[in-house]
N, C-alpha and C positions, 0 to 999 in steps of 0.2 A: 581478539578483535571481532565487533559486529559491524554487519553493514544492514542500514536500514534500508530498505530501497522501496520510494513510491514509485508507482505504476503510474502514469499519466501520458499524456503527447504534450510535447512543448511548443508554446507559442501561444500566443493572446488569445487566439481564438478558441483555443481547450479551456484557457484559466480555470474558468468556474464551472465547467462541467461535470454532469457525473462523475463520468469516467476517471475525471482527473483528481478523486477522492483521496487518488493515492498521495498524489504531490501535494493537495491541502494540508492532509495529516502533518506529512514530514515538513513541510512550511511551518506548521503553528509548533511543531519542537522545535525546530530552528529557532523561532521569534521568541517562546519560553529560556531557554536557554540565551537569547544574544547573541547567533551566530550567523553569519551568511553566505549563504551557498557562493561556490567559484566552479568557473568549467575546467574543466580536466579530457581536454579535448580526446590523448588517446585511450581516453577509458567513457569517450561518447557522454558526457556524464557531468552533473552538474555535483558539487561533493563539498559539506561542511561537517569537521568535527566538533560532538560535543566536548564541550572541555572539562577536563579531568575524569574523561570517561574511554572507554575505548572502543567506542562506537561513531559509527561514519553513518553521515545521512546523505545516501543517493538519490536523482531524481537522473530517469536518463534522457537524453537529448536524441533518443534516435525516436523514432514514433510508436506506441505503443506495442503496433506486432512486433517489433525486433526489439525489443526492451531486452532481450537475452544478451542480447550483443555487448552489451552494456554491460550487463552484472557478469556476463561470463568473463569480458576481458580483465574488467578490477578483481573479481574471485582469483582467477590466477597471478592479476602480479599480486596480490597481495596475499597467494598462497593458502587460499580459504577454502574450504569444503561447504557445500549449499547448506550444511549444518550451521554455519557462520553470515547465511542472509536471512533474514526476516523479510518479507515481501508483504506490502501494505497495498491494495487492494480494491477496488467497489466489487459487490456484488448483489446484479439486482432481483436474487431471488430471497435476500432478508431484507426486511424492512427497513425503511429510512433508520441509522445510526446504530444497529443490533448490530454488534460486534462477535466473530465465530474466529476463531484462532482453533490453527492444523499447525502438526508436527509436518505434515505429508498430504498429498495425495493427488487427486487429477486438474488438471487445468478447468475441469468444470465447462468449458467452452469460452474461456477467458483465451483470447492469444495473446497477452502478454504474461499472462502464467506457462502459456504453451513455448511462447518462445524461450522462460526461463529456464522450463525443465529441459530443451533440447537441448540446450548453450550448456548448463550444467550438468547434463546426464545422467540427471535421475529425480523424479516426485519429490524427494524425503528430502522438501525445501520448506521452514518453518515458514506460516503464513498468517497474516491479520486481514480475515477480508469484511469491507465494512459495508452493509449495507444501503443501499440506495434505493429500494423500493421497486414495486413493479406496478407500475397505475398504468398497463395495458393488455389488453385481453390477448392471450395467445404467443406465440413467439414469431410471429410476423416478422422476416428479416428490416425490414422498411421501416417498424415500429422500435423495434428493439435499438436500429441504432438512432434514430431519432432522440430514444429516451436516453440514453445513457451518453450521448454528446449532449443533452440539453444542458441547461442551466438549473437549478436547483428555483424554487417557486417563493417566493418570499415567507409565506410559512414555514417550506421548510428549511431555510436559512435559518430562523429562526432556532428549530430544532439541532442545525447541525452544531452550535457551541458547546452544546452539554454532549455531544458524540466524539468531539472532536480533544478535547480535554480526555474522555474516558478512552479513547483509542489511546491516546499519547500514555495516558497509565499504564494501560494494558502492555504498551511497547517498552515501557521503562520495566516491568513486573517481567517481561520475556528474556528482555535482556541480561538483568541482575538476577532475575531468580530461576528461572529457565520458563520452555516453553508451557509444561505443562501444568505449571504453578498457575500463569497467566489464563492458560484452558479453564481451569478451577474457578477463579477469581472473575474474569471478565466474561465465559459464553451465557451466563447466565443472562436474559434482556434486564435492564438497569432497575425495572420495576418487581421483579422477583427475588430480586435480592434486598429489597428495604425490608 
């Protein structure tokens, strides 16, 4: 069993924001596949399987810093080691739609990478983090979250159909073929590899 688990905050007001790149993703697999998410309240958690597959798509219902709470409690009942989550992601030090897939490693200064590592106790959590871009000088806390609750700009909606498709492969290539297939196949930017 995998679990896919977008990072986002729920509620209307995150919908389309950066941040909330995670729950687009696992959204537009859901809608590929036909499937639609249900809450699963004691696992905090919004949760649709793909069918004929053995992969679960999580989005969690707690707010983004506590997103552990969430994956830690389905990891256990459902008897998983952080080997078994895939964590989908923005991250706005790659560029709008560059796609970087990790076996492992730091929360980078993401807390809901951070609250995942606590809940599950330890880095070595497979991860798709997709970029969003940084169109502001410096890491100004005021700026930073500015940018990454904002809304995506109509151009770059534009761009995000062809990332958002190429994430969803990358997560199908992770899943069936493991993660460092997906490394191989997907970190490369989309234009280096034609």
């Amino acid at each position: 069993m995998q679990l896919v688990v977008g990072l986002g905050n729920p509620g209307r007001k995150y919908a389309e924001t950066r941040h909330n790149v995670g729950f687009m993703v696992v959204d537009e697999l859901a809608r590929k596949y036909g499937v639609e998410f249900k809450p699963e309240l004691r696992w905090k958690s919004e949760v649709a399987k793909l069918p004929g597959t053995n992969i679960w798509l999580v989005k969690p219902l707690t707010f983004m810093n506590l997103s552990g709470e969430a994956i830690g409690a389905l990891a256990r009942f459902r008897k998983l080691d952080a080997a078994s989550v895939l964590l989908v992601y923005d991250d706005m030090d790659l560029e709008l739609g560059r796609l970087r897939i990790r076996r492992k490693g730091s929360a980078g200064g993401h807390n809901g990478v951070k609250s995942a590592i606590q809940h599950l106790g330890t880095d070595a959590i497979p991860r798709v983090k997709f970029g969003i871009g940084r169109h502001i000088a410096g890491r100004e806390q005021t700026r930073v979250v500015g940018h990454v609750l904002g809304k995506f700009s109509p151009d770059e909606r534009s761009e995000l159909e062809f990332s958002l498709t190429r994430a969803i492969d990358a997560i199908l290539c992770a899943c069936n073929s493991g993660v460092i297939e997906a490394m191989n196949a997907y970190n490369a930017s989309p234009t280096d590899s034609q």
